[in-house]
C-alpha positions as a Markdown table, in Angstrom:
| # | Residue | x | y | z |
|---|---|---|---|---|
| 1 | Unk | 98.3 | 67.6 | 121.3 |
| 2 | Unk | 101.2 | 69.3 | 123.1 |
| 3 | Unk | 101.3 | 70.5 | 126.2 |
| 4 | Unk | 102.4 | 74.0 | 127.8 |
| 5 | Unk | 105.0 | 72.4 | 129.3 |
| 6 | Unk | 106.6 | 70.8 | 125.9 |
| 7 | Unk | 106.6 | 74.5 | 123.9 |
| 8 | Unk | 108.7 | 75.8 | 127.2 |
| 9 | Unk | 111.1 | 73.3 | 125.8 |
| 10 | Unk | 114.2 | 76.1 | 124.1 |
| 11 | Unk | 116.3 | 76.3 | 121.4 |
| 12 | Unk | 120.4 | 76.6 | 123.1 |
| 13 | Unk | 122.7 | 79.5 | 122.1 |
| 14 | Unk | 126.1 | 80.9 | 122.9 |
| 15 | Unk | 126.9 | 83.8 | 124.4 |
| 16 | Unk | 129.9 | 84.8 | 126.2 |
| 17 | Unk | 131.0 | 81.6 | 126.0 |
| 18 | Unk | 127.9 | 80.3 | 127.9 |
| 19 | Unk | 124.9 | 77.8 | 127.0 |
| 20 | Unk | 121.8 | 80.2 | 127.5 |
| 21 | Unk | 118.3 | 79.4 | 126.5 |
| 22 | Unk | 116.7 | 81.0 | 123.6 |
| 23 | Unk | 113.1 | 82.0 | 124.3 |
| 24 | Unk | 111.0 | 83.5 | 121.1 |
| 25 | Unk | 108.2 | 85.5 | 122.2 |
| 26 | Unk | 106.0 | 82.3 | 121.3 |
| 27 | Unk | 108.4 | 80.5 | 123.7 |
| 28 | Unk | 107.0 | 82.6 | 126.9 |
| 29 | Unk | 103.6 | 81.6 | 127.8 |
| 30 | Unk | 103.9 | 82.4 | 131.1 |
| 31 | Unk | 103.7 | 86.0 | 129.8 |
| 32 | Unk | 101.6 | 85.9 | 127.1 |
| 33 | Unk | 98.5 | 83.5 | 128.5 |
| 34 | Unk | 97.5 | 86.0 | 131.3 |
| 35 | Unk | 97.4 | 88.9 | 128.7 |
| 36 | Unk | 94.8 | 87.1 | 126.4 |
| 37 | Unk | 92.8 | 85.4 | 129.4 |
| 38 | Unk | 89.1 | 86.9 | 128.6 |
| 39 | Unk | 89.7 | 87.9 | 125.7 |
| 40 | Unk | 88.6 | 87.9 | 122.2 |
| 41 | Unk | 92.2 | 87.1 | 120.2 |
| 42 | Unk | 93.5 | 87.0 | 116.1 |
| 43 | Unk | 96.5 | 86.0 | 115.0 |
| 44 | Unk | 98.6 | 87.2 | 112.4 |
| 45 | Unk | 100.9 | 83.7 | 112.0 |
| 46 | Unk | 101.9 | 81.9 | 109.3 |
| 47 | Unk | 104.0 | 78.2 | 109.3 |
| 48 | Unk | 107.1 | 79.7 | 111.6 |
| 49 | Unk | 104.7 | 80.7 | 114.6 |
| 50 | Unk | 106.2 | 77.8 | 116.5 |
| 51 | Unk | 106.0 | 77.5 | 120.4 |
| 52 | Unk | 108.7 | 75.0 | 120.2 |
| 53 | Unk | 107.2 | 72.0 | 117.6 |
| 54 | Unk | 103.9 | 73.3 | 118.1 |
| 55 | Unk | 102.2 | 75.8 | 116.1 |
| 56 | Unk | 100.8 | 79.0 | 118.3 |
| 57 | Unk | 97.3 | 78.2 | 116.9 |
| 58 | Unk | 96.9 | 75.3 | 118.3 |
| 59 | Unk | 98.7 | 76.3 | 121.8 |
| 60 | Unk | 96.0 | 78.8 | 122.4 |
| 61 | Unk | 93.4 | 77.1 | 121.9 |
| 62 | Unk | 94.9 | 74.1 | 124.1 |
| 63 | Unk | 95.5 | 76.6 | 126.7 |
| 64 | Unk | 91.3 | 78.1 | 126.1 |
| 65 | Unk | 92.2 | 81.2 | 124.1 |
| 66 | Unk | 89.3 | 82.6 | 122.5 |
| 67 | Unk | 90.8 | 82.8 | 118.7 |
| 68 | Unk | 88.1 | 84.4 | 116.6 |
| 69 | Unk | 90.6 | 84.1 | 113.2 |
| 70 | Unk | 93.2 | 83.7 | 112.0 |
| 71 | Unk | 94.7 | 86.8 | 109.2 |
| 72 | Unk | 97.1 | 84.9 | 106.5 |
| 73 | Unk | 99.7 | 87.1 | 105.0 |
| 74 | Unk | 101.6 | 86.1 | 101.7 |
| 75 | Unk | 102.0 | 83.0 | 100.8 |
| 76 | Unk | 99.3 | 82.1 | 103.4 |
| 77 | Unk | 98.7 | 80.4 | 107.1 |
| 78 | Unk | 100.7 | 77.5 | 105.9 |
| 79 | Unk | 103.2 | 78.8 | 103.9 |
| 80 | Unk | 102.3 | 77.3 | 100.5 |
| 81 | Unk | 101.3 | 79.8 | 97.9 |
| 82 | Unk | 103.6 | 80.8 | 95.2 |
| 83 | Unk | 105.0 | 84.6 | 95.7 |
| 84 | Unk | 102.5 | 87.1 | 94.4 |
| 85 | Unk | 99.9 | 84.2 | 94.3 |
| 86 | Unk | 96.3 | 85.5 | 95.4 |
| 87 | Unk | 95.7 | 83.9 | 99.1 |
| 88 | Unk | 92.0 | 83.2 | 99.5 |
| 89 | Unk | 89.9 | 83.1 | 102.6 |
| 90 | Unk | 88.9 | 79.6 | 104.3 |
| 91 | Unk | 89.1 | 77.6 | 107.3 |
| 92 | Unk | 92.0 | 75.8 | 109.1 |
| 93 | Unk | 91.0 | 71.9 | 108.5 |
| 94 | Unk | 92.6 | 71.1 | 111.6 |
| 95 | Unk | 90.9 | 74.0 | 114.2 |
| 96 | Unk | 88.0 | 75.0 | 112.5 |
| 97 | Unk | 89.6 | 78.4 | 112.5 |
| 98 | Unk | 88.4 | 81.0 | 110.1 |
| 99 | Unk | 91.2 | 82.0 | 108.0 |
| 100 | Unk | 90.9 | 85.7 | 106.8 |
| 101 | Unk | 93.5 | 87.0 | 103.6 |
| 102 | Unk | 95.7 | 90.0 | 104.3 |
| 103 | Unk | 97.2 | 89.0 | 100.4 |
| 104 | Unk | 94.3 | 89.2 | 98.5 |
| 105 | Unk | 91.7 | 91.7 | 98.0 |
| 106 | Unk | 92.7 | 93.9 | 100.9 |
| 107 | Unk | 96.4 | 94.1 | 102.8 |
| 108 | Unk | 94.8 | 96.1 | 105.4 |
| 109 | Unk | 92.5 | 93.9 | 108.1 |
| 110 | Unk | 88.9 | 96.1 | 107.8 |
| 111 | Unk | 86.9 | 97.6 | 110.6 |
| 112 | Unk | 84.1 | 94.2 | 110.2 |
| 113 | Unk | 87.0 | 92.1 | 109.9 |
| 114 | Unk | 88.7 | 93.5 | 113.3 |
| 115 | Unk | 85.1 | 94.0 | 115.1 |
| 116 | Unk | 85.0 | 90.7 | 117.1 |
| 117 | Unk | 88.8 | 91.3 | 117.8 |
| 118 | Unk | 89.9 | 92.9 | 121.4 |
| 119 | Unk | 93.6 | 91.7 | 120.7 |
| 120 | Unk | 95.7 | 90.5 | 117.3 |
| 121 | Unk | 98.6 | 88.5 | 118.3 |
| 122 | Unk | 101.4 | 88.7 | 115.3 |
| 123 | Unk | 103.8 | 86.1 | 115.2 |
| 124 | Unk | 106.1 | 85.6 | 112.1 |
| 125 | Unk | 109.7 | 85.3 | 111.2 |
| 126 | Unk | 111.0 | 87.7 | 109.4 |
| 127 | Unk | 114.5 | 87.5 | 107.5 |
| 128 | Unk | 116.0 | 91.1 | 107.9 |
| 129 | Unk | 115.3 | 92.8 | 104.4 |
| 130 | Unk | 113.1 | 95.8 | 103.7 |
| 131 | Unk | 111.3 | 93.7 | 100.5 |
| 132 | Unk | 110.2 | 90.9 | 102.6 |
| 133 | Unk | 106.5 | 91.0 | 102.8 |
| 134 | Unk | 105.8 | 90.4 | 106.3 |
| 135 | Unk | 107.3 | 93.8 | 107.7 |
| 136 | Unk | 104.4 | 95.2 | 105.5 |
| 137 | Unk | 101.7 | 93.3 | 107.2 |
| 138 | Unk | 102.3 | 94.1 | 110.1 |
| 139 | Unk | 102.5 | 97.8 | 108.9 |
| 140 | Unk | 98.9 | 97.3 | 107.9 |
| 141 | Unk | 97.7 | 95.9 | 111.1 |
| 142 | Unk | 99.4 | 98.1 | 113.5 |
| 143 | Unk | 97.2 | 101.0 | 111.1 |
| 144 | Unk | 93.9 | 98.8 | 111.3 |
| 145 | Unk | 94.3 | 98.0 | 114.8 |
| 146 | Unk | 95.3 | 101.7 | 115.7 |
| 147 | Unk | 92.2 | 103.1 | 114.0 |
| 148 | Unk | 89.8 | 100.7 | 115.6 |
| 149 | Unk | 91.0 | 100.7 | 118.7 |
| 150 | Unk | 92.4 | 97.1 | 119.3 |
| 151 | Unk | 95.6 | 96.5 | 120.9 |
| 152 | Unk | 98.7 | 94.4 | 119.4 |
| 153 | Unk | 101.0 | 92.1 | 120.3 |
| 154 | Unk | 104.2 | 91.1 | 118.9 |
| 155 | Unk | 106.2 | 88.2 | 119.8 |
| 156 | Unk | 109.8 | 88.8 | 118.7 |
| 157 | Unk | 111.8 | 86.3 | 116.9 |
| 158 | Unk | 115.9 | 86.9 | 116.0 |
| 159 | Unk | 116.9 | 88.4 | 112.6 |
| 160 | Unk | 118.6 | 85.6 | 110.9 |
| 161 | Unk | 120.4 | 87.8 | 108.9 |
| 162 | Unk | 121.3 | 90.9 | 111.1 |
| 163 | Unk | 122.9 | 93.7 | 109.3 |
| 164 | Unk | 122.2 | 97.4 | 108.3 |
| 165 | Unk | 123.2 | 98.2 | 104.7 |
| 166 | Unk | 122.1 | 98.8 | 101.5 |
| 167 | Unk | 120.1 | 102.0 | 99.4 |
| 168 | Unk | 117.4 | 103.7 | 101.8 |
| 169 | Unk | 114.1 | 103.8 | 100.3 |
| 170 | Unk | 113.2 | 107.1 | 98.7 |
| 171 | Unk | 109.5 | 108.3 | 99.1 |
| 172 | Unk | 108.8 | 108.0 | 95.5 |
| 173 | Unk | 109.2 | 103.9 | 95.5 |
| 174 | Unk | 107.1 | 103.3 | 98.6 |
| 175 | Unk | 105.4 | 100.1 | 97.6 |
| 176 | Unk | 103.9 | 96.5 | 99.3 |
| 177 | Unk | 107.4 | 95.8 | 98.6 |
| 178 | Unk | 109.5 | 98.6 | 100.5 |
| 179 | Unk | 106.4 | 100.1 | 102.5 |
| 180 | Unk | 108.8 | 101.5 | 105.1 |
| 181 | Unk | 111.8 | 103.9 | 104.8 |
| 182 | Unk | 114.4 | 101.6 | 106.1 |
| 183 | Unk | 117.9 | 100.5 | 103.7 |
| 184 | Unk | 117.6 | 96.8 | 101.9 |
| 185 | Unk | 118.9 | 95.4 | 105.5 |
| 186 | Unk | 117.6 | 96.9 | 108.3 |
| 187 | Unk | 119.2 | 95.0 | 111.3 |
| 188 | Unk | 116.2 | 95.0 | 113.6 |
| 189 | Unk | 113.8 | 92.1 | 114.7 |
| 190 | Unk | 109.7 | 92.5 | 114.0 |
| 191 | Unk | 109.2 | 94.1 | 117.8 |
| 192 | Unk | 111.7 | 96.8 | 116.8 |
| 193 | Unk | 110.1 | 97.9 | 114.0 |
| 194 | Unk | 107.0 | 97.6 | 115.3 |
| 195 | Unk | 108.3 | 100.3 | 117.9 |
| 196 | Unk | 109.3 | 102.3 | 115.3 |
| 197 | Unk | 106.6 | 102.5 | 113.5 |
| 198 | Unk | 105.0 | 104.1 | 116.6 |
| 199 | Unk | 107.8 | 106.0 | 117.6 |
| 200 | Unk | 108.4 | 107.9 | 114.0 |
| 201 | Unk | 105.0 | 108.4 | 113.7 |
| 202 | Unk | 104.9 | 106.2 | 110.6 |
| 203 | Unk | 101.0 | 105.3 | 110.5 |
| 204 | Unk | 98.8 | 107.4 | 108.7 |
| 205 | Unk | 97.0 | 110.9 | 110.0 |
| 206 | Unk | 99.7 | 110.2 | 113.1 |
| 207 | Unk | 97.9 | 107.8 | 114.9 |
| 208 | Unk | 99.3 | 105.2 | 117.5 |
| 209 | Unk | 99.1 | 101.7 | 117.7 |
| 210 | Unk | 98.5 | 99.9 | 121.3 |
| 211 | Unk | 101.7 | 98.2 | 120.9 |
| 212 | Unk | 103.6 | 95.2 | 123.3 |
| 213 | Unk | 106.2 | 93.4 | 122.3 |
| 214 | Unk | 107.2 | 90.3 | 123.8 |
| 215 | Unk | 111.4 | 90.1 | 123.8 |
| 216 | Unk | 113.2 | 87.4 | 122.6 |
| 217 | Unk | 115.5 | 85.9 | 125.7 |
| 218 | Unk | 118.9 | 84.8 | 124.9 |
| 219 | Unk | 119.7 | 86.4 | 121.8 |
| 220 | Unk | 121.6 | 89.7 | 121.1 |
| 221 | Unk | 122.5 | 91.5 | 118.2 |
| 222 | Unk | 125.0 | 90.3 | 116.0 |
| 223 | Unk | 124.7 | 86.9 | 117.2 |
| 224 | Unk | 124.1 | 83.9 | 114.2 |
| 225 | Unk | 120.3 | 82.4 | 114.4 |
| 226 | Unk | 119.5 | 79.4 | 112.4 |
| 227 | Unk | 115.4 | 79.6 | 111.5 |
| 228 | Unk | 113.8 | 76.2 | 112.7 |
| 229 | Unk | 111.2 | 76.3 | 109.7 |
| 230 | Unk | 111.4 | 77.9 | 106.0 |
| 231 | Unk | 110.1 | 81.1 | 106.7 |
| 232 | Unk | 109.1 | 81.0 | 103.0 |
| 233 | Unk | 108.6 | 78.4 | 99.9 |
| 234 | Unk | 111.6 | 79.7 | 98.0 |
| 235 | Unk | 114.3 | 80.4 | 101.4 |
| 236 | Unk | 114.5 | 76.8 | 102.5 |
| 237 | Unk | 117.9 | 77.2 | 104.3 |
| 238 | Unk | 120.2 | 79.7 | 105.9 |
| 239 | Unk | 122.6 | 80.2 | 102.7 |
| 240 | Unk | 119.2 | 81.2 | 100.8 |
| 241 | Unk | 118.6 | 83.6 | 103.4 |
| 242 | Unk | 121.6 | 85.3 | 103.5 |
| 243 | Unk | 122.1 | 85.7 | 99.8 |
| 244 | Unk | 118.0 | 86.6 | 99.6 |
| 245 | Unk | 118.5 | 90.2 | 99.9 |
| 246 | Unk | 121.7 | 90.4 | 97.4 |
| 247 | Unk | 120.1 | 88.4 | 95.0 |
| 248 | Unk | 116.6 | 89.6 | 95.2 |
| 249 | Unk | 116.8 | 92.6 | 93.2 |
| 250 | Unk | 117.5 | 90.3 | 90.0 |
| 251 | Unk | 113.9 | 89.7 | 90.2 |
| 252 | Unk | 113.5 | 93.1 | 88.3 |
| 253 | Unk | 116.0 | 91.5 | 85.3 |
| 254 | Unk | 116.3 | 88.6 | 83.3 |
| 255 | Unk | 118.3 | 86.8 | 85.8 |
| 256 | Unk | 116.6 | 83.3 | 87.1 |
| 257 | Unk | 117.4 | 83.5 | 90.8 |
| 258 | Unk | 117.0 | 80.0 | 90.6 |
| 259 | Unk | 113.1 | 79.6 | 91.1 |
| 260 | Unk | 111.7 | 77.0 | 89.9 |
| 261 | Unk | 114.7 | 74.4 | 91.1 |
| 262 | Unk | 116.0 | 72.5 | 94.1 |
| 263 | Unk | 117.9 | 75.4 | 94.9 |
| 264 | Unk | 116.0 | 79.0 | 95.1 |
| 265 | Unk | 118.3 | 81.8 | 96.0 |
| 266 | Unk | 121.6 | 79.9 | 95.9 |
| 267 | Unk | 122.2 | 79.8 | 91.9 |
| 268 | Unk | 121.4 | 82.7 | 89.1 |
| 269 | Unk | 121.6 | 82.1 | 85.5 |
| 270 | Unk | 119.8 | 82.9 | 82.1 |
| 271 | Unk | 119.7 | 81.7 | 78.7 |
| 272 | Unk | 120.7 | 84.8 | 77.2 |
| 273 | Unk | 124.7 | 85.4 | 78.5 |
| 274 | Unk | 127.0 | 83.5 | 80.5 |
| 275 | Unk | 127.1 | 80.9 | 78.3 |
| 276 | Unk | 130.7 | 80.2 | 79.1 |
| 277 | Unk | 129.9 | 78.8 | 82.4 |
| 278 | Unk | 130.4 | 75.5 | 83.1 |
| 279 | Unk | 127.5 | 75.7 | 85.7 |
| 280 | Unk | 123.5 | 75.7 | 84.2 |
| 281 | Unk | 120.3 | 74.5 | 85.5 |
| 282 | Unk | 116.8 | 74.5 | 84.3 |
| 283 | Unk | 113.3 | 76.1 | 85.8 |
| 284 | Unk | 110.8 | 74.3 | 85.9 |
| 285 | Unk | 107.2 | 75.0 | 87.7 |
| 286 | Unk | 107.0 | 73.7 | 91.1 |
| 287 | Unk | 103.8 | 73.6 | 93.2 |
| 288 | Unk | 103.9 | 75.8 | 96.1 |
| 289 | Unk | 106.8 | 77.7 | 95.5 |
| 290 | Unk | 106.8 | 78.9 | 91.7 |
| 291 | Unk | 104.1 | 77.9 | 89.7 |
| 292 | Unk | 105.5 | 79.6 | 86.2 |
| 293 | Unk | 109.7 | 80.4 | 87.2 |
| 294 | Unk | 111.3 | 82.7 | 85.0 |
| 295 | Unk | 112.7 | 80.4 | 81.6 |
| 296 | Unk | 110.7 | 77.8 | 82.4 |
| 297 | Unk | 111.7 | 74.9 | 80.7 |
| 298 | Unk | 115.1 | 76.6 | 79.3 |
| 299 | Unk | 119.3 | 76.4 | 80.2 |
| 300 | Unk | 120.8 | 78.9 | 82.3 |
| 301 | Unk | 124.1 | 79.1 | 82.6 |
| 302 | Unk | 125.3 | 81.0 | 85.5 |
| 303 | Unk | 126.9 | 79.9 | 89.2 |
| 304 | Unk | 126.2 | 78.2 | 91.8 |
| 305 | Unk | 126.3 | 79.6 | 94.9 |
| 306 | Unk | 125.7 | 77.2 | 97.2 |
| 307 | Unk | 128.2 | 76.8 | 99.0 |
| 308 | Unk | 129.7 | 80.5 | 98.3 |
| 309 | Unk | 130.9 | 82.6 | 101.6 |
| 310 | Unk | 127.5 | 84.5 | 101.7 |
| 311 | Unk | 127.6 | 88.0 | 102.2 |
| 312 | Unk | 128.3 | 89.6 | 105.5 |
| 313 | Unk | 125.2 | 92.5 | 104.3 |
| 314 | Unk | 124.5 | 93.4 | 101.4 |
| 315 | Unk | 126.3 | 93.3 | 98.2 |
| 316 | Unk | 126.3 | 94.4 | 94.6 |
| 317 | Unk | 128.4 | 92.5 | 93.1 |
| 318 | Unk | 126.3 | 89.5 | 92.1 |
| 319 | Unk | 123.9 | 92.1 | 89.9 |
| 320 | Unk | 127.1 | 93.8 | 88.5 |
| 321 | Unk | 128.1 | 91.1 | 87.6 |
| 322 | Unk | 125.5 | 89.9 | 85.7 |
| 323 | Unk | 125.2 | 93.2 | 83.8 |
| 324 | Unk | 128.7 | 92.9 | 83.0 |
| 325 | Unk | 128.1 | 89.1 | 81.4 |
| 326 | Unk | 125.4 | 90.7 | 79.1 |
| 327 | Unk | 127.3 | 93.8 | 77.9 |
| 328 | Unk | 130.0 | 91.0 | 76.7 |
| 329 | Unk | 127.6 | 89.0 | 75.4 |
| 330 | Unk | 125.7 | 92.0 | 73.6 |
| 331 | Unk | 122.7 | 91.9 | 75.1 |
| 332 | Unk | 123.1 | 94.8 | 78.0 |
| 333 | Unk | 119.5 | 95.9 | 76.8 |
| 334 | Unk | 118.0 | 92.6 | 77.9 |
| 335 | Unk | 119.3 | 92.8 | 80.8 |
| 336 | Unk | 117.2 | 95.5 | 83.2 |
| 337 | Unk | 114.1 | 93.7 | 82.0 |
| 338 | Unk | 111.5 | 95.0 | 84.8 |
| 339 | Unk | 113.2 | 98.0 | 85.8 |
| 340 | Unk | 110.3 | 99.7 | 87.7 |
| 341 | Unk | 110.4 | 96.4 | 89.9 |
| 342 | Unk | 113.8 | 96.4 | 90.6 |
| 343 | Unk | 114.0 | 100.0 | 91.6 |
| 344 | Unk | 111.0 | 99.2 | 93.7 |
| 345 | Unk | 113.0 | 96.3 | 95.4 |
| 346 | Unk | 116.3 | 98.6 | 95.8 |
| 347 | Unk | 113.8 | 101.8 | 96.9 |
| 348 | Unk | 115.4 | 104.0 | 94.2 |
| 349 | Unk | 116.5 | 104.6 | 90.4 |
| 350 | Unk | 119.9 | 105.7 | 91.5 |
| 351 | Unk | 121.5 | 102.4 | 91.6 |
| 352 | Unk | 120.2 | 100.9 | 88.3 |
| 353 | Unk | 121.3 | 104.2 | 86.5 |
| 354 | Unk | 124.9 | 103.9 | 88.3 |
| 355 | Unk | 125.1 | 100.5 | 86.6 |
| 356 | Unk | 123.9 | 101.1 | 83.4 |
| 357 | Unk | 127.1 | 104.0 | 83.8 |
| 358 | Unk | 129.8 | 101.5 | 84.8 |
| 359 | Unk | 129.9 | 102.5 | 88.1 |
| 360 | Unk | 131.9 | 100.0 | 90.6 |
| 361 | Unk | 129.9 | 98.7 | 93.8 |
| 362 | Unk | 132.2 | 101.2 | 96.1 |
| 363 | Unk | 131.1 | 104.1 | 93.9 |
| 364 | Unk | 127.7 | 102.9 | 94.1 |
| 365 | Unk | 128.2 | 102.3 | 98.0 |
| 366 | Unk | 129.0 | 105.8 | 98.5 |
| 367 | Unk | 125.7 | 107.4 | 97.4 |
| 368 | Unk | 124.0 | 106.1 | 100.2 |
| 369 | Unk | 126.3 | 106.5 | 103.5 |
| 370 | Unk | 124.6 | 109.5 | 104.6 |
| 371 | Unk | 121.5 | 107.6 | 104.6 |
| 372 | Unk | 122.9 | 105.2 | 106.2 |
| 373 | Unk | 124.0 | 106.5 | 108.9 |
| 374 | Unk | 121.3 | 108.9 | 109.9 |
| 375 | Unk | 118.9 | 105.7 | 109.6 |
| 376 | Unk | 121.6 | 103.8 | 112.3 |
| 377 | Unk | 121.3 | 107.1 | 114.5 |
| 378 | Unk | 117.7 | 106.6 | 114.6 |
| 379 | Unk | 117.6 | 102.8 | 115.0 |
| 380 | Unk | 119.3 | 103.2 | 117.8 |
| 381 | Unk | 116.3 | 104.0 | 119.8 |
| 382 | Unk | 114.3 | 101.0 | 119.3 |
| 383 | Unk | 116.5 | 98.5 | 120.3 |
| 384 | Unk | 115.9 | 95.7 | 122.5 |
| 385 | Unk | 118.8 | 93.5 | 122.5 |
C-alpha cells in the first residue's frame, strides 16, 4: 500500500509564469489527519477521490481512520454503473468497507444510516454543470448531516470546465437533475457551493450544515485543469467534458450523444435527419457505461466532434442545429422527444419554446442575462480562489 508520503506527491501547474504545486484537498493530509484523529468517519467518494495514485479509502485507513462506510453516489464507489442505473448497497472487496447507496432507494443518507457517523468526508470531482449528479449529493448530505448533527468536510478539487453561463433554473424544474438554482455552468468548485448552500440558506426549514472545506493550493479561477481519472463512465477525456454541458441537453431529444460508442459526448447523430452527413456511427450497449444507448444497433449520421474547438461555456448551437436538420428533413416533431427531461436539464421551458419559434442562440442568450448576472453578483461571495 502507499504511504503518506507518496499521496504528498502533486500534480504541477502554471501560474504567472511559475511551476507551483497543485494540492487537491485529498492532497493535504497534514490538515485533514488531525481533524478525523478519534473519530468515527464516512466518506462520500467515488473512483476520482485520489490522494495522488491512491484512493482516500484506503489512505485512511493506512493512516488508522476509523471509516464506518462508505456512501456511493451515481454510478457508484467505483464509478461503473450505467447513468440512471439503481446502485445497490455492499461491501468494498478490497477494505471490507460497508458501502451504503445515496442512488438507490434514498438520495438522502438517513438518521440510522448517519448514527455511527461523527464526521462524513466528501470527496468527488465534479465537472462544472448544474445537471451533474454529484452537486446534488452533496446537497443531500449537507441536509442529513445538518439535521443530525454531524459535521462535513469537503476536500475541494478544480472545475475542469470553469465558466458561468447558461439558463438559471427556475423553481418549477427543481429536480435530482438541477436541485440547485444555479445557470447550466456555474463556475465554482464543490467547497464553493457547499458554502453557498449554507450561506443562501438553501437547506430545508433553514438549517445549517457544520461545514469545512479544505482549499485546493495552486489553482485559481480561470486556469485549465486536466481531471487525472474519468470522473464518469461516459466523460472519459477533457473534450467530453467540455462539450458535456452543451451537448447534455440532447438527452431530452432524439439526438444520440454518442452513448453507446468509443466516443460519448464528442459525436451526435440520429437515424432520423442528417442523412447527408458524411460522418455516422452506431450505438451499441456497453457494460458500465450504457447498458441500452439511444438507436441501439442503428446509423446515425451526424458530426464528429472530436477534435472540434470546444466551447468556451455554454453553447446552443449544437441543439439548434439539430432541430434545424429535422425541420429539413420533415421530422421537426420527432425531434423534442422527451421534452419534460430536457427542460429539466436546461431548468426551464423557455428555451425549448424559443426553438421550436426559430429563435437564434443570441435571441435565446438574451432571456437569461439578468439571471445571469445577479447569480455572478452573488457567487461572488463564496469564492475561494
Amino acid at each position: 500500500m502507499k504511504t503518506v508520503f507518496a499521496c504528498l506527491i502533486c500534480l504541477l501547474s502554471v501560474c504567472n509564469g511559475q511551476a507551483q504545486r497543485l494540492l487537491t484537498g485529498a492532497d493535504q493530509l497534514s490538515t485533514l489527519l488531525p481533524l478525523l484523529d478519534g473519530k468515527r468517519v464516512a466518506l462520500v467518494v467515488n473512483q476520482t477521490s485520489l490522494c495522488h495514485q491512491t484512493h482516500l479509502l484506503d489512505t485512511l485507513i493506512y493512516n488508522k481512520v476509523k471509516v464506518t462506510k462508505v456512501f456511493a453516489p451515481e454510478h457508484g464507489f467505483r464509478g461503473t454503473a450505467d447513468a440512471g442505473e439503481h446502485v445497490s448497497n455492499g461491501l468494498d472487496r478490497k477494505t471490507a468497507t460497508p458501502i451504503v447507496s445515496l442512488y438507490g432507494k434514498n438520495k438522502k443518507p438517513t438518521a440510522q444510516q448517519l448514527a455511527d457517523t461523527d464526521i462524513v468526508v466528501f470527496d468527488i470531482q465534479d465537472v462544472g454543470a448544474r445537471f451533474y449528479t454529484y452537486v446534488s449529493t452533496l446537497f443531500y448530505l449537507m441536509q442529513s448531516c445538518a439535521e443530525n448533527n454531524k459535521k462535513v468536510i469537503v476536500l475541494d478539487r478544480p472545475n475542469p470546465c470553469d465558466y458561468v453561463d447558461g439558463p438559471m433554473r427556475q423553481p418549477r424544474y427543481k429536480s435530482f437533475v438541477s436541485l440547485l438554482p444555479l445557470p447550466v455552468l456555474h463556475g465554482c468548485t464543490v467547497g464553493e457551493l457547499a458554502q453557498m448552500m449554507n450561506g443562501e440558506g438553501w437547506l430545508e426549514t433553514g438549517v445549517q450544515c457544520r461545514l469545512q472545506v479544505i482549499p485546493v493550493k495552486g489553482w485559481r479561477h480561470g486556469q485549465p485543469y486536466s481531471v487525472p481519472v474519468k470522473p464518469s463512465p461516459n466523460l472519459p477525456n477533457d473534450q467530453a467534458i467540455a462539450l458535456y454541458a452543451s451537448l447534455c441537453p440532447l438527452e431530452g431529444t432524439s439526438v444520440s450523444v454518442g452513448r453507446g460508442t468509443p466516443y460519448p459526448f464528442q459525436q451526435i447523430g440520429t437515424p432520423l435527419a442528417m442523412k447527408e452527413s458524411a460522418y455516422s456511427f452506431q450505438p451499441e450497449p456497453v457494460v458500465g457505461a450504457d447498458k441500452h444507448p439511444l438507436h441501439q444497433g442503428q446509423v446515425c449520421h451526424g458530426q464528429d466532434l472530436r477534435k472540434e474547438k470546444a466551447p468556451a461555456g455554454f453553447t446552443l448551437k449544437y441543439i439548434i442545429g439539430c432541430y434545424k436538420a429535422y425541420q429539413r428533413a420533415g421530422r421537426a416533431d420527432k425531434f423534442f422527444s422527451r421534452p419534460q427531461l430536457f427542460d429539466l436539464l436546461m431548468g426551464t421551458n423557455s428555451v425549448r419554446m424559443d426553438i421550436q419559434k426559430g429563435k437564434s442562440e443570441e435571441e435565446i442568450r438574451a432571456g437569461w442575462q439578468a439571471d445571469l448576472e445577479r447569480y455572478r453578483t452573488l457567487r461572488q461571495k463564496y469564492l475561494l480562489y
